[in-house]
C-alpha positions as a Markdown table, in Angstrom:
| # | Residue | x | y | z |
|---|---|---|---|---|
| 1 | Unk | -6.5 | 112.0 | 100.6 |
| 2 | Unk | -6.9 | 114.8 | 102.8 |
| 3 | Unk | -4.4 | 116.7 | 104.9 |
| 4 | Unk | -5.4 | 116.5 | 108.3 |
| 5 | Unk | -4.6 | 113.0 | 107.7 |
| 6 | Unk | -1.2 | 113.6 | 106.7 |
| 7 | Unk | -0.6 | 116.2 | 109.8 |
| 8 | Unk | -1.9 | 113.0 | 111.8 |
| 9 | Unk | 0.8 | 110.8 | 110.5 |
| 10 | Unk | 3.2 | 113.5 | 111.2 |
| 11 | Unk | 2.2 | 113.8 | 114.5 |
| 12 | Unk | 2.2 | 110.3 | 116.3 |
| 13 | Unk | 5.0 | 109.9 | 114.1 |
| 14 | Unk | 6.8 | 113.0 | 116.0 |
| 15 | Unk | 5.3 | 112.3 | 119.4 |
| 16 | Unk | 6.4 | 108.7 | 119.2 |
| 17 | Unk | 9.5 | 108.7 | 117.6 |
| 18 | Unk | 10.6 | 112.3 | 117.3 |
| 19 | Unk | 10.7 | 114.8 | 114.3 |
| 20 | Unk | 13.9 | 113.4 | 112.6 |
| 21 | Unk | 12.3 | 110.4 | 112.3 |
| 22 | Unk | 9.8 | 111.9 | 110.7 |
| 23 | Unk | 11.9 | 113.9 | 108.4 |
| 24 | Unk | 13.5 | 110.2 | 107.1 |
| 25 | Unk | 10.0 | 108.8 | 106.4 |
| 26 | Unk | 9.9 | 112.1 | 103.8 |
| 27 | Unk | 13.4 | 111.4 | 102.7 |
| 28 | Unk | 12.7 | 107.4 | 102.3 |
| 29 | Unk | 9.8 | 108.1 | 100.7 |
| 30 | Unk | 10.7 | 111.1 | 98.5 |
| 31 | Unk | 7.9 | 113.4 | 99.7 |
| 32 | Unk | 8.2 | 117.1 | 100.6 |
| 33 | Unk | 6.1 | 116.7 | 103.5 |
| 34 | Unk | 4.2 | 120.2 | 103.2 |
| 35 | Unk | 0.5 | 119.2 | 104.3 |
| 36 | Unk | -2.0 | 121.5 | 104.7 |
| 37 | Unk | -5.2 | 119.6 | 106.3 |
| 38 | Unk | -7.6 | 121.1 | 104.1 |
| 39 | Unk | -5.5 | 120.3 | 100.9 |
| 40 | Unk | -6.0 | 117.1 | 98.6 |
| 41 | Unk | -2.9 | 114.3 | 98.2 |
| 42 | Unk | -2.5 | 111.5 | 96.5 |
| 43 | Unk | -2.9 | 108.4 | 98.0 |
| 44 | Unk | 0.3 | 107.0 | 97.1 |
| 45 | Unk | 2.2 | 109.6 | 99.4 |
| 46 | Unk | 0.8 | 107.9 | 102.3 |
| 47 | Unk | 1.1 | 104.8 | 100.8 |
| 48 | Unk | 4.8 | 105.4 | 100.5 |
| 49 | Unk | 5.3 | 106.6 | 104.1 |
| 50 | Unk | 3.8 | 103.8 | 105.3 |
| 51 | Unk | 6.2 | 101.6 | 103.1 |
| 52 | Unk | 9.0 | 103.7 | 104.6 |
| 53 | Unk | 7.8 | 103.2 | 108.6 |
| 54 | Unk | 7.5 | 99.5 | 107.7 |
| 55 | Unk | 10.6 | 98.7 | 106.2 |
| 56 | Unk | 12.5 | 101.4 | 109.1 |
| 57 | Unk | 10.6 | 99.6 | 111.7 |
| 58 | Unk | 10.9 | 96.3 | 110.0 |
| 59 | Unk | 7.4 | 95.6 | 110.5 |
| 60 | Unk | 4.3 | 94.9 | 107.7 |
| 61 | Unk | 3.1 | 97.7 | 106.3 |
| 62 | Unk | -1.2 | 96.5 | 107.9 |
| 63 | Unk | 0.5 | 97.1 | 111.9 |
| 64 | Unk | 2.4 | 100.4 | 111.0 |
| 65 | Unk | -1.2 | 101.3 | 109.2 |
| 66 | Unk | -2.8 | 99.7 | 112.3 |
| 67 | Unk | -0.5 | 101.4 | 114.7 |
| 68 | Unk | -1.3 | 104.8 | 113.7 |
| 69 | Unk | -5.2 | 104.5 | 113.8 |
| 70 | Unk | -4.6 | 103.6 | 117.7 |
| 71 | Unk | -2.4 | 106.2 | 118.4 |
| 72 | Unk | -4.6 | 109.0 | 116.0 |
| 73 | Unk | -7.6 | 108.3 | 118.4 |
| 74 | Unk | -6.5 | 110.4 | 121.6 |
| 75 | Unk | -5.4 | 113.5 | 118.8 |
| 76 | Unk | -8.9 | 113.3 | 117.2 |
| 77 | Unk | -10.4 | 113.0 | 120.5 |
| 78 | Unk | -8.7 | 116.3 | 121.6 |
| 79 | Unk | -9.2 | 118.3 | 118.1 |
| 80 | Unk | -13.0 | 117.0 | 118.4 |
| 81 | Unk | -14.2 | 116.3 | 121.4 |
| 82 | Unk | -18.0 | 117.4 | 120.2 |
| 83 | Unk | -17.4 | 113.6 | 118.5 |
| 84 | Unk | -16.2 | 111.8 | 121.5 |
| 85 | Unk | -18.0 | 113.6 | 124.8 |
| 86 | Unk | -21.3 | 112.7 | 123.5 |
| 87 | Unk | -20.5 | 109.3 | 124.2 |
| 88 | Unk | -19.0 | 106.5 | 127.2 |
| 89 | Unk | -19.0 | 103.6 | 125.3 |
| 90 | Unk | -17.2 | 102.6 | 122.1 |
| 91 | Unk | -20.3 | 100.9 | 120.3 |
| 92 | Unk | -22.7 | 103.6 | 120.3 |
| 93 | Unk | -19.8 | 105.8 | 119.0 |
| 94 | Unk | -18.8 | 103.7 | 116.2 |
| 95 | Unk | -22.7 | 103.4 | 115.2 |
| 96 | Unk | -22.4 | 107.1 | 114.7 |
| 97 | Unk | -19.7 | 107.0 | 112.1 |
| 98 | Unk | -22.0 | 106.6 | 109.0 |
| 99 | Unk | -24.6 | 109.3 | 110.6 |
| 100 | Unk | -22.6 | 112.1 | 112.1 |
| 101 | Unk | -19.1 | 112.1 | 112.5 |
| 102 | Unk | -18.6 | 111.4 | 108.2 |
| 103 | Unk | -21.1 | 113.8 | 107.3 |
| 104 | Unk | -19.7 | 116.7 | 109.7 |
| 105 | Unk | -15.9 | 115.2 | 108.3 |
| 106 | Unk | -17.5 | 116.0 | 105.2 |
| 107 | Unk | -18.4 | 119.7 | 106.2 |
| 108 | Unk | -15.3 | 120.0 | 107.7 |
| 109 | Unk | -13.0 | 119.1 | 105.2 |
| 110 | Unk | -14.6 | 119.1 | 101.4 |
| 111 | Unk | -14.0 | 116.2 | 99.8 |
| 112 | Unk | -13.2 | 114.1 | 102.0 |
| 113 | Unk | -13.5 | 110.5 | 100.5 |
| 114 | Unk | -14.6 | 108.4 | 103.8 |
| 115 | Unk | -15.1 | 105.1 | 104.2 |
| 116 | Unk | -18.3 | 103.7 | 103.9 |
| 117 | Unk | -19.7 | 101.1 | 106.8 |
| 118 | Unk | -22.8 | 99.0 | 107.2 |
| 119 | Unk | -23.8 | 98.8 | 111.1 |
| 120 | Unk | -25.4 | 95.6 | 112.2 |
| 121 | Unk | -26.1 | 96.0 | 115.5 |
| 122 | Unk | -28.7 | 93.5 | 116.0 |
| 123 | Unk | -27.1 | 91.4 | 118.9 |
| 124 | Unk | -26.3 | 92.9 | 122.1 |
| 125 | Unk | -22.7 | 91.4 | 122.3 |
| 126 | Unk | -21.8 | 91.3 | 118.6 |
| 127 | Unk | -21.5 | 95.0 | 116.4 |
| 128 | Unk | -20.7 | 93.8 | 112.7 |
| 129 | Unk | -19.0 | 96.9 | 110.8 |
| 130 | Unk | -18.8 | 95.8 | 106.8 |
| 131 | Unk | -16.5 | 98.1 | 106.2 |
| 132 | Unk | -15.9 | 99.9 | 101.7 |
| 133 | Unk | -13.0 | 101.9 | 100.5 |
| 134 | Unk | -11.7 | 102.0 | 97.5 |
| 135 | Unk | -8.4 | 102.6 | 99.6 |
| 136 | Unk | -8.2 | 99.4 | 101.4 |
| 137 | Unk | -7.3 | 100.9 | 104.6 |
| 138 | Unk | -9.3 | 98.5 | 106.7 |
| 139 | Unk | -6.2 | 98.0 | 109.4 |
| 140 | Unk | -6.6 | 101.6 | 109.8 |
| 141 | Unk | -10.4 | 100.8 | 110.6 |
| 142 | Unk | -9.1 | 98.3 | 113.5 |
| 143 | Unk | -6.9 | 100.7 | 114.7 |
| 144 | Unk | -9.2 | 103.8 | 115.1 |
| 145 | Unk | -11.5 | 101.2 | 116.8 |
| 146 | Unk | -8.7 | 99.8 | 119.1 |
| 147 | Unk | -7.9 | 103.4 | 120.1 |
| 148 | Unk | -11.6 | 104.4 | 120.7 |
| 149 | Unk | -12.1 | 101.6 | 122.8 |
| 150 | Unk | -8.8 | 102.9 | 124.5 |
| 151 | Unk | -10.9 | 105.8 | 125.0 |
| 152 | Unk | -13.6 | 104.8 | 126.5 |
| 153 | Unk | -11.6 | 102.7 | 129.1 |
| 154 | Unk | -12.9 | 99.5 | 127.1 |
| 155 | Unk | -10.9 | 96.3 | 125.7 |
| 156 | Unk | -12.5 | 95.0 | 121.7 |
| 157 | Unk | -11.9 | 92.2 | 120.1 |
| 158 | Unk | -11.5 | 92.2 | 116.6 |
| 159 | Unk | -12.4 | 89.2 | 114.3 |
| 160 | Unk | -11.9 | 90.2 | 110.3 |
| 161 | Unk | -12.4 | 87.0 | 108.1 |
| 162 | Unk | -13.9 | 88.7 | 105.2 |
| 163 | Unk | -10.9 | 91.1 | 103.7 |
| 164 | Unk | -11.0 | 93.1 | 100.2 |
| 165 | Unk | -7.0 | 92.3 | 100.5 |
| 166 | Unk | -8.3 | 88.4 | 100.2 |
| 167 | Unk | -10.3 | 88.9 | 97.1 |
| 168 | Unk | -13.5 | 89.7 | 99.4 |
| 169 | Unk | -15.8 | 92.6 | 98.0 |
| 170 | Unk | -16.1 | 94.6 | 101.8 |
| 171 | Unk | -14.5 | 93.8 | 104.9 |
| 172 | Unk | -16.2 | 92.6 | 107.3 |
| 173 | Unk | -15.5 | 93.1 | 110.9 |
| 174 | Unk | -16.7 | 91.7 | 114.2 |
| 175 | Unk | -16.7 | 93.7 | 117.4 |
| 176 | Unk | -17.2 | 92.5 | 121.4 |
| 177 | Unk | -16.6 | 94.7 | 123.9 |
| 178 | Unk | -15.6 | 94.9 | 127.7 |
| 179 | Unk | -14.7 | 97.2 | 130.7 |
| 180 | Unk | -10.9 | 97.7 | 131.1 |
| 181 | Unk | -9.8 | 96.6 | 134.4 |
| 182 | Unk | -9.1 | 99.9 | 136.3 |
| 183 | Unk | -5.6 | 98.6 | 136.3 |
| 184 | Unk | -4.8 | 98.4 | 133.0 |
């Protein structure tokens, strides 16, 4: 896994909690925590910070996973805007995953093992995103997509019955979305 995602993790981690907190998740988890975000890490280390976050937090490991998508999105947002300012709506930026933003993520950081998604997009209240990763990280999927919608001053609803953590081959996930009252 790459780095950036790593620094990430590190900082809504920091911004949220503060940097002690994030020096425990190293110490609970027995990592260093010296991330460059071009270099390559296993999966495990991240695997075994999120372990640490959920038993601190005494939460499942899928909302601490979930949790940081959400909170990842306004950082992303700010490190690449050239992503995000192209669009006002969360749909037709998640449609671009596949096309643009993985293959510049790709450019950006080499080797970057991304998740694969299959867009259909057929109905104009529905966006099904089959989601592939050898990495399982699908609650990270919902969460990037909760915080995009954030983004873009929109609500989503997320329905997942089709789950590789079930025994299913791909997720498969079921979008609608709506305005934000102004309020909210």
């Amino acid at each position: 896994m790459k780095g950036i995602v790593f620094n990430l993790l590190e900082e809504v981690v920091s911004r949220r909690y503060g940097d002690d907190t994030w020096d425990q998740l190293l110490d609970a988890a027995g990592l260093d925590g010296a991330y460059t975000s071009l270099g390559n890490y296993p999966d495990a280390q991240l695997f075994a910070l999120v372990a640490a976050a959920s038993t601190a937090l005494d939460v499942p490991a899928h909302a601490v996973v979930r949790w940081f998508g959400r909170e990842a999105i306004p950082l992303m947002a700010q490190k690449y805007p050239v992503f995000f300012d192209r669009h006002t709506q969360t749909r037709p930026f998640l449609t671009t995953l596949n096309s643009i933003i993985h293959p510049e993520v790709r450019k950006l950081y080499p080797g970057a093992d991304v998740p694969d998604f299959v867009m259909d997009s057929s109905s104009p209240d529905l966006l099904r995103m089959d989601y592939m990763s050898a990495r399982k990280l699908c609650a990270f999927a919902e969460g990037l997509i909760e915080g995009a919608a954030a983004h873009f001053g929109e609500r989503v609803s997320i329905t997942h019955d089709r789950c590789m953590h079930r025994g299913d081959l791909q997720c498969q996930l079921e979008l609608t979305f709506e305005r934000a009252p102004l309020d909210a």
